[in-house]
N, C-alpha and C positions, 0 to 999 in steps of 0.2 A: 434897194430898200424894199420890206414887205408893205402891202399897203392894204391888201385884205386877208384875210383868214385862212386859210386852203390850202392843199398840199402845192408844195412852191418846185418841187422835184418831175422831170420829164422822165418819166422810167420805160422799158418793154416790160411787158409781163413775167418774162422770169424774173426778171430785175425787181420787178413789184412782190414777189414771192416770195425772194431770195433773200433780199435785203431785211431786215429788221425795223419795224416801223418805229418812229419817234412821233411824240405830241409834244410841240415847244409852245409854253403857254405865257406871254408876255403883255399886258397891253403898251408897249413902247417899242415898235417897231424896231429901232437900229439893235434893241437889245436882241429881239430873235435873227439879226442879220449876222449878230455876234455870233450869237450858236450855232446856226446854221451854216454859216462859211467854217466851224472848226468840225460838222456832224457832216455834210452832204454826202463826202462820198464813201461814206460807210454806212449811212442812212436811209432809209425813205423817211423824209420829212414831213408832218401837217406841224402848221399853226394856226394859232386860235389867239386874238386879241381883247379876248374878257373870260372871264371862269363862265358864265351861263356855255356860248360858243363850245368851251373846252367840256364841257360835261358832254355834250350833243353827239361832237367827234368820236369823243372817246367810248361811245356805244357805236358806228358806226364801223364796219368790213371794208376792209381787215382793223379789227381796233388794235392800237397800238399796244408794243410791246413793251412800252416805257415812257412815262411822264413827266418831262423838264418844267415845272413850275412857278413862277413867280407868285413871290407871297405878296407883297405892294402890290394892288390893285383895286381901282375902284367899283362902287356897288359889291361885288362878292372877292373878298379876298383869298389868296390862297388857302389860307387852312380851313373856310368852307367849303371851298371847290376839291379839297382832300377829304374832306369829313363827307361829302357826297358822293365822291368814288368811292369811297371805301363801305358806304351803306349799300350802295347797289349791288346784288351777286354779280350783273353782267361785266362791272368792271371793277369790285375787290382787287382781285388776283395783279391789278396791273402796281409795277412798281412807279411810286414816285420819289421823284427826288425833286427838293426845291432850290431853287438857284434864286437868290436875295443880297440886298444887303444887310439885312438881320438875320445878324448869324451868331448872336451872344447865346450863353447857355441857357436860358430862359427858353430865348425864340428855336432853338433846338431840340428842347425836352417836349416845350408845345408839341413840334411837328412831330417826332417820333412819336407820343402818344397819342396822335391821331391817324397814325398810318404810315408814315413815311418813311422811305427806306434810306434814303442819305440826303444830305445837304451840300450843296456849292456855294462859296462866296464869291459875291462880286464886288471889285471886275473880274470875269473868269479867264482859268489859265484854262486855252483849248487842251494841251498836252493832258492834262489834269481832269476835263471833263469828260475828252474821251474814253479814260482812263475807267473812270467812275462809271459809266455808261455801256462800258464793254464787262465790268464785274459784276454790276445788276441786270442785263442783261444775260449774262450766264447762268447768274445763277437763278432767275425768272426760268429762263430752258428748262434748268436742271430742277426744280420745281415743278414744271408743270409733267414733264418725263413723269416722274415718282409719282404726282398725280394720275395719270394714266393708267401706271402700274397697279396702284393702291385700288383703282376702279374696276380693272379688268381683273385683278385677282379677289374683291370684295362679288363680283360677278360670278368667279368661278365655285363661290362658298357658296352664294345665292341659288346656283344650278345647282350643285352638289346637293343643297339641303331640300330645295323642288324636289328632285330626284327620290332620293331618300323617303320623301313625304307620299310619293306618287307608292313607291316601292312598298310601301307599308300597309296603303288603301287598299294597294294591289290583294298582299298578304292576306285577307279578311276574305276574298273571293273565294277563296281555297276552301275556307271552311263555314261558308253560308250557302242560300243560294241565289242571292245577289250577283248581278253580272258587273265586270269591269265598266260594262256602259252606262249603267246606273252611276255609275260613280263620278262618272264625267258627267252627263245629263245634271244631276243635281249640282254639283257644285258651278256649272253654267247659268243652272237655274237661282241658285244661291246669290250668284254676281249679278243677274240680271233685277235680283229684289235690291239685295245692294244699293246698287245703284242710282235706284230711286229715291230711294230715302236717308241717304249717307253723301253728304258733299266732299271724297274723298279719297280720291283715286288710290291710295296707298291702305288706304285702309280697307277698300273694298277689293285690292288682289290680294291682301291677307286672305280673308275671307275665303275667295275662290281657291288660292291656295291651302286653305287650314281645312275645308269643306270635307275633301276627300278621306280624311282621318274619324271623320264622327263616329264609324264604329268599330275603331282597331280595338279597341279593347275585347269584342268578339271572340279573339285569338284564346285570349283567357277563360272561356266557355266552351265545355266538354260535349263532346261532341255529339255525342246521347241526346244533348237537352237541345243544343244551336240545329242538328239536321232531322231533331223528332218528327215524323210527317203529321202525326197528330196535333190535338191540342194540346198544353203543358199544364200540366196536373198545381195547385198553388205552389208546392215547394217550386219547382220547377223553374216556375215564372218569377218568381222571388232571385236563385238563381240565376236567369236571366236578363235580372235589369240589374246586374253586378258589372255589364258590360262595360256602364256608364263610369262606374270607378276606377275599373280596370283600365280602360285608356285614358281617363286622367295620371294615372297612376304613370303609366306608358308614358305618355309624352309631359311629364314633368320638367319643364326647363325654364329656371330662373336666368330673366332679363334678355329671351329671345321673343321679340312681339310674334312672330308668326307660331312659334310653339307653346308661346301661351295662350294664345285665340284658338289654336288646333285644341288645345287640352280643355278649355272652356267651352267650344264645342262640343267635345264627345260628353264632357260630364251633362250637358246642360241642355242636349236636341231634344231629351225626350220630355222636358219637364213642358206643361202645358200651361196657357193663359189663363184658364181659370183654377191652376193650384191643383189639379188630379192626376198631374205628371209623375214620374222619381225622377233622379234617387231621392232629390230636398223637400218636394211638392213646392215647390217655389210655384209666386203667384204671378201675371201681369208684368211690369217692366222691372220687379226683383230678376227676372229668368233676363239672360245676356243680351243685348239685339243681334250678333253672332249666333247665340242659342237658338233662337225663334227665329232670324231667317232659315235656319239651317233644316230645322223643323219640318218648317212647309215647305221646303225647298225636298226633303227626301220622301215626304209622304206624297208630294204633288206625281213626282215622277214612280213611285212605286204603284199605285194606283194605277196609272196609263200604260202598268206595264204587266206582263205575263209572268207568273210564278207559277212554280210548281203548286200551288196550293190556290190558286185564283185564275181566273182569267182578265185580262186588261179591260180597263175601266174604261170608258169613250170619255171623250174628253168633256161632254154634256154631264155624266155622272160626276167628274173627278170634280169640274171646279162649283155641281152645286153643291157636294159634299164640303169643299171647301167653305161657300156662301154660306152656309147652315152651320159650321162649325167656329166660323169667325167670333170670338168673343167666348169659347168655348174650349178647342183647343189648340186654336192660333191667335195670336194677334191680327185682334180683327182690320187695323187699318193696312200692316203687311197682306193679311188675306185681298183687301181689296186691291193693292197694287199689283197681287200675282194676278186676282181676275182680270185686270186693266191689261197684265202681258201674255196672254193668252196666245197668240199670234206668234211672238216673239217665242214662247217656251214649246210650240207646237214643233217650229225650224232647228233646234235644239235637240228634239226628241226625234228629227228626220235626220238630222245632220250626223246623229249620234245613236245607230240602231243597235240592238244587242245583235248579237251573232245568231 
């Protein structure tokens, strides 16, 4: 007879590997002696004699592969102790099936709409639970396989589209005279403002990802006016801040978050805090917070860096330019978080030299 909670099974290690785990959830002893003597030797076994117990287990390595449940029980009955699996992501995914004696169609329509994948009545025929146990089990496998696939191939789309994004950043080197290191530099520096003021890991590799695009639309700017050594005459410069459209225009893609943050960046790096920006003259927090990190994130590192038309700002110059600019043409509280990473964006610009 079981008499406490715990896996009741003496396995080797492969045996604990190999075998497919079960959680048999009863609080009436002889009842899990029932399942157990008809699961053992195709099983590895835990049991748990209260639903609190059984939630505990069933987060713990290796968490089982399948849930035998008893709905009767006191303090938490089964179909809570199914309504709380099924809310947790770490153990959703597991099948349960309830083994009761309520088993009318009422107490059946309950359990399946809260989660459950099949039902036993008792008393149970072993031939019969095995049965059920060795088909959700399968098809849990064959489920979680697809899963895998679904991940590794949503992965492949993920690298693909990086790629593509990276390829296009690239593409603008060609015809400025911006370096490819610039291009990393900033959108490192972009993630590192990010960071600070966005509680939001996904949203802040968008960002690092979307960063590198801010001036494809460049491409679309003739070559006369983008490699003039001089200064550009009005038309010119007029001309010029067409860049912004054009790679809105470029990376137009309805219901991809990363190419519409790419696209919301290029339109929106140059516009500035106090409203004297293009293409919109957008003011203050109308301009994206995508936009404005991306901003001082390309002007911090252009600055610090050597062009054909300048020579590198020390970095005493770049961030009091920044300090004096804050409120002006950055967002002045991002301005202060890049002063505050100063350290941080120095190791970035060492890590990451132009050629």
């Amino acid at each position: 007879m079981v008499e406490n909670d715990a896996s009741i099974t003496t396995v080797s290690e492969d045996e604990l590997y190999s075998k497919p785990t079960l959680l048999v959830v009863d609080d009436i002893p002889e009842n899990i002696d029932v399942l157990v003597a008809s699961l053992r030797e195709e099983f590895r076994i835990k049991v748990a004699l209260n639903g609190p117990r059984a939630l505990s287990i069933a987060k713990q390595s290796p968490k089982p592969d399948l849930i035998l449940l008893d709905v009767m029980m006191p303090d938490m009955d089964g179909y809570e102790v199914c309504r709380r699996l099924k809310a947790d992501p770490v153990t959703a995914n597991i099948p349960v099936i309830f083994v009761t004696a309520k088993h009318d169609v009422q107490d059946e329509e309950r359990g399946f709409a809260i989660g459950a994948a099949d039902y036993i009545a008792k008393p149970i025929s072993p031939p019969l639970v095995r049965a059920r146990v060795r088909n959700q089990i399968a098809l849990y496998n064959q489920n979680r396989q697809l899963m895998q696939k679904v991940r590794e191939r949503t992965k492949e789309l993920h690298d693909s589209k990086v790629r593509i994004i990276h390829h296009l950043g690239r593409a603008v080197e060609y015809k400025d005279n911006e370096t490819g290191a610039h291009v990393v530099r900033m959108s490192y520096i972009s993630k590192l403002i990010a960071e600070q003021c966005v509680d939001d890991p996904e949203w802040v590799e968008r960002v690092f990802l979307a960063a590198p695009m801010h001036d494809v639309g460049k491409i679309g700017i003739a070559d006369a006016i983008l490699l003039k050594p001089g200064k550009l005459d009005p038309d010119e410069w007029q001309e010029m801040k067409k860049h912004t459209i054009f790679g809105a225009e470029i990376l137009y893609v309805e219901g991809d978050p990363l190419l519409e943050m790419a696209r919301t960046i290029a339109l929106t790096h140059h516009e500035r805090w106090d409203g004297k920006g293009y293409p919109a003259g957008l003011k203050g927090e109308e301009i994206p917070l995508e936009g404005r990190i991306v901003a001082l994130a390309d002007v911090i590192d252009a600055l610090l860096s050597n062009r054909p038309y300048k020579k590198a700002w020390s970095t005493e110059q770049t961030f009091a330019y920044v300090q004096d600019q804050a409120g002006g043409h950055f967002d002045p509280k991002l301005a202060e978080i890049a002063l505050d990473l100063m350290v941080q964006i120095t190791d970035v610009r060492a890590q990451y030299p132009d050629e």
